[in-house]
C-alpha positions in Angstrom: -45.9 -14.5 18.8 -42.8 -14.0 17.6 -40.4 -16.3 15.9 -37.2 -17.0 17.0 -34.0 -18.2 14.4 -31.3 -19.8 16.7 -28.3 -19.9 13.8 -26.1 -23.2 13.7 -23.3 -23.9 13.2 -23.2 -24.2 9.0 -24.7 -20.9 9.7 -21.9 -19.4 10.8 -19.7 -21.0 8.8 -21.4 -19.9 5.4 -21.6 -16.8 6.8 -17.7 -16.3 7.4 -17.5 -18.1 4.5 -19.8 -15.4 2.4 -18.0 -12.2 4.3 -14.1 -13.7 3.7 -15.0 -14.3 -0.2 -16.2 -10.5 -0.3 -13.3 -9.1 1.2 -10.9 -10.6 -1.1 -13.0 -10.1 -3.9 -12.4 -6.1 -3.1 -8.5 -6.5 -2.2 -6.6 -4.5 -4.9 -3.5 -6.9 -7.0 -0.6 -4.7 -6.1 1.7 -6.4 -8.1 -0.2 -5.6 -11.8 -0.8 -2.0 -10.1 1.1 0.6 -12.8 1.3 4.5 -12.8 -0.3 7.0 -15.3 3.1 6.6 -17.2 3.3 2.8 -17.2 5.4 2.3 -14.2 4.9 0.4 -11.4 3.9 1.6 -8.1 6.6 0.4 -5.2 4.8 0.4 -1.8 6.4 2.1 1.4 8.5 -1.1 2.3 10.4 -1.2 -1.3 11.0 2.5 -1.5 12.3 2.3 2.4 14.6 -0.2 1.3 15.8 1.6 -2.2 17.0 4.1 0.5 18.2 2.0 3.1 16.1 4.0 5.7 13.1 3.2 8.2 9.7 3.4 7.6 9.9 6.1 9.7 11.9 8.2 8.3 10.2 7.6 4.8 7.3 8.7 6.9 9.3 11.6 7.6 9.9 12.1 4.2 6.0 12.0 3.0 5.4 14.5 5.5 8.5 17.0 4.1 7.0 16.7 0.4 8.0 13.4 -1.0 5.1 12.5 -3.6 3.2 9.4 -3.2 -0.3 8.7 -4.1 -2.9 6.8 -2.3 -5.2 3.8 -4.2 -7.5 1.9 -2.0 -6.4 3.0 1.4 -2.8 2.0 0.6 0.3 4.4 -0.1 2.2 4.0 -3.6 5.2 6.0 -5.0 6.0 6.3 -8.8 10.0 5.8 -8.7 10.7 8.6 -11.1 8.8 11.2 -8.7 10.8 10.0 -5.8 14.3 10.0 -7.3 13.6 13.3 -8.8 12.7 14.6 -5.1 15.5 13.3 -4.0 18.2 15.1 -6.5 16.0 18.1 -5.9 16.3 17.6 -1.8 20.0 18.6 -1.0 19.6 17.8 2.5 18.2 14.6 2.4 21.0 11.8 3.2 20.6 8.3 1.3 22.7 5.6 0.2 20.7 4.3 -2.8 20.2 0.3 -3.1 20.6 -0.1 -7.1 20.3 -2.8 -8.4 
Protein backbone atom coordinates (compact mmCIF):
# COMPACT_ATOMS: atom_id res chain seq x y z
CA UNK A 1 0.00 0.00 0.00
CA UNK A 2 0.68 3.19 -0.87
CA UNK A 3 1.65 6.18 1.26
CA UNK A 4 -0.12 9.18 1.39
CA UNK A 5 1.66 12.95 2.41
CA UNK A 6 -1.25 15.33 3.41
CA UNK A 7 1.01 18.81 3.42
CA UNK A 8 0.32 21.31 6.36
CA UNK A 9 0.19 24.21 6.67
CA UNK A 10 4.21 25.17 7.44
CA UNK A 11 4.24 23.27 4.29
CA UNK A 12 2.88 25.59 2.35
CA UNK A 13 4.19 28.23 3.79
CA UNK A 14 8.01 27.14 3.35
CA UNK A 15 7.00 26.28 0.10
CA UNK A 16 5.80 30.00 -0.91
CA UNK A 17 8.37 30.93 1.15
CA UNK A 18 11.19 28.80 -1.03
CA UNK A 19 9.47 29.80 -4.60
CA UNK A 20 9.09 33.91 -3.64
CA UNK A 21 12.99 33.84 -2.52
CA UNK A 22 13.77 32.27 -6.10
CA UNK A 23 11.96 34.63 -8.04
CA UNK A 24 13.62 37.60 -6.58
CA UNK A 25 16.83 36.05 -6.52
CA UNK A 26 16.41 36.03 -10.58
CA UNK A 27 14.76 39.65 -10.80
CA UNK A 28 17.35 41.84 -12.77
CA UNK A 29 18.46 45.50 -10.59
CA UNK A 30 17.36 47.89 -13.29
CA UNK A 31 18.70 50.72 -11.74
CA UNK A 32 22.73 49.52 -11.91
CA UNK A 33 21.69 48.17 -15.53
CA UNK A 34 24.31 50.23 -18.01
CA UNK A 35 24.84 50.00 -21.91
CA UNK A 36 27.82 48.64 -23.84
CA UNK A 37 29.03 52.38 -23.73
CA UNK A 38 28.52 53.04 -20.00
CA UNK A 39 25.16 54.57 -20.11
CA UNK A 40 22.24 53.68 -18.56
CA UNK A 41 19.38 51.95 -19.89
CA UNK A 42 15.84 54.15 -19.46
CA UNK A 43 12.93 51.74 -19.53
CA UNK A 44 9.74 52.47 -21.74
CA UNK A 45 8.08 54.73 -19.01
CA UNK A 46 11.19 57.29 -18.76
CA UNK A 47 11.74 57.52 -22.44
CA UNK A 48 7.69 58.03 -22.84
CA UNK A 49 7.97 60.77 -20.61
CA UNK A 50 11.44 62.42 -22.14
CA UNK A 51 8.96 62.75 -25.11
CA UNK A 52 5.94 63.67 -23.44
CA UNK A 53 4.04 60.82 -25.38
CA UNK A 54 2.04 57.51 -24.51
CA UNK A 55 3.21 54.33 -24.17
CA UNK A 56 1.48 53.74 -27.03
CA UNK A 57 2.75 55.78 -29.22
CA UNK A 58 6.46 54.92 -28.02
CA UNK A 59 5.07 51.46 -28.99
CA UNK A 60 4.39 52.95 -32.16
CA UNK A 61 7.69 54.18 -32.41
CA UNK A 62 9.54 50.59 -31.58
CA UNK A 63 7.50 49.27 -34.31
CA UNK A 64 8.67 52.23 -36.97
CA UNK A 65 12.44 51.60 -36.09
CA UNK A 66 13.24 53.22 -32.82
CA UNK A 67 16.15 50.94 -31.32
CA UNK A 68 15.73 49.40 -27.99
CA UNK A 69 17.16 46.26 -26.78
CA UNK A 70 15.57 43.58 -24.71
CA UNK A 71 17.47 42.13 -21.21
CA UNK A 72 15.50 39.62 -19.28
CA UNK A 73 12.16 39.91 -20.85
CA UNK A 74 12.14 43.70 -20.35
CA UNK A 75 12.57 46.60 -23.04
CA UNK A 76 15.64 49.13 -22.56
CA UNK A 77 16.71 52.14 -24.78
CA UNK A 78 20.28 53.55 -24.76
CA UNK A 79 19.39 57.56 -24.83
CA UNK A 80 21.95 58.40 -27.43
CA UNK A 81 20.32 55.74 -30.00
CA UNK A 82 17.01 57.27 -29.38
CA UNK A 83 17.79 60.92 -29.73
CA UNK A 84 19.83 60.24 -32.67
CA UNK A 85 16.56 58.40 -34.28
CA UNK A 86 14.82 61.11 -33.50
CA UNK A 87 17.02 64.00 -35.32
CA UNK A 88 17.17 61.41 -38.05
CA UNK A 89 13.04 60.93 -38.05
CA UNK A 90 11.71 64.25 -39.65
CA UNK A 91 8.27 63.24 -39.19
CA UNK A 92 8.25 62.31 -35.82
CA UNK A 93 6.64 65.20 -33.54
CA UNK A 94 8.02 65.63 -29.88
CA UNK A 95 8.41 68.20 -27.36
CA UNK A 96 11.52 67.02 -25.42
CA UNK A 97 11.33 67.00 -21.43
CA UNK A 98 15.12 68.18 -20.67
CA UNK A 99 16.09 68.54 -17.81
Amino acid sequence: MDTVFLPNEGDFRRWIREAVKECLENIPAPANQTSEEGEPLLNRKEIAGMFRISLVTLHDWMNRGLPFHKQGGRVYFIRSEVLEYVKQKKNIHYQPNEK
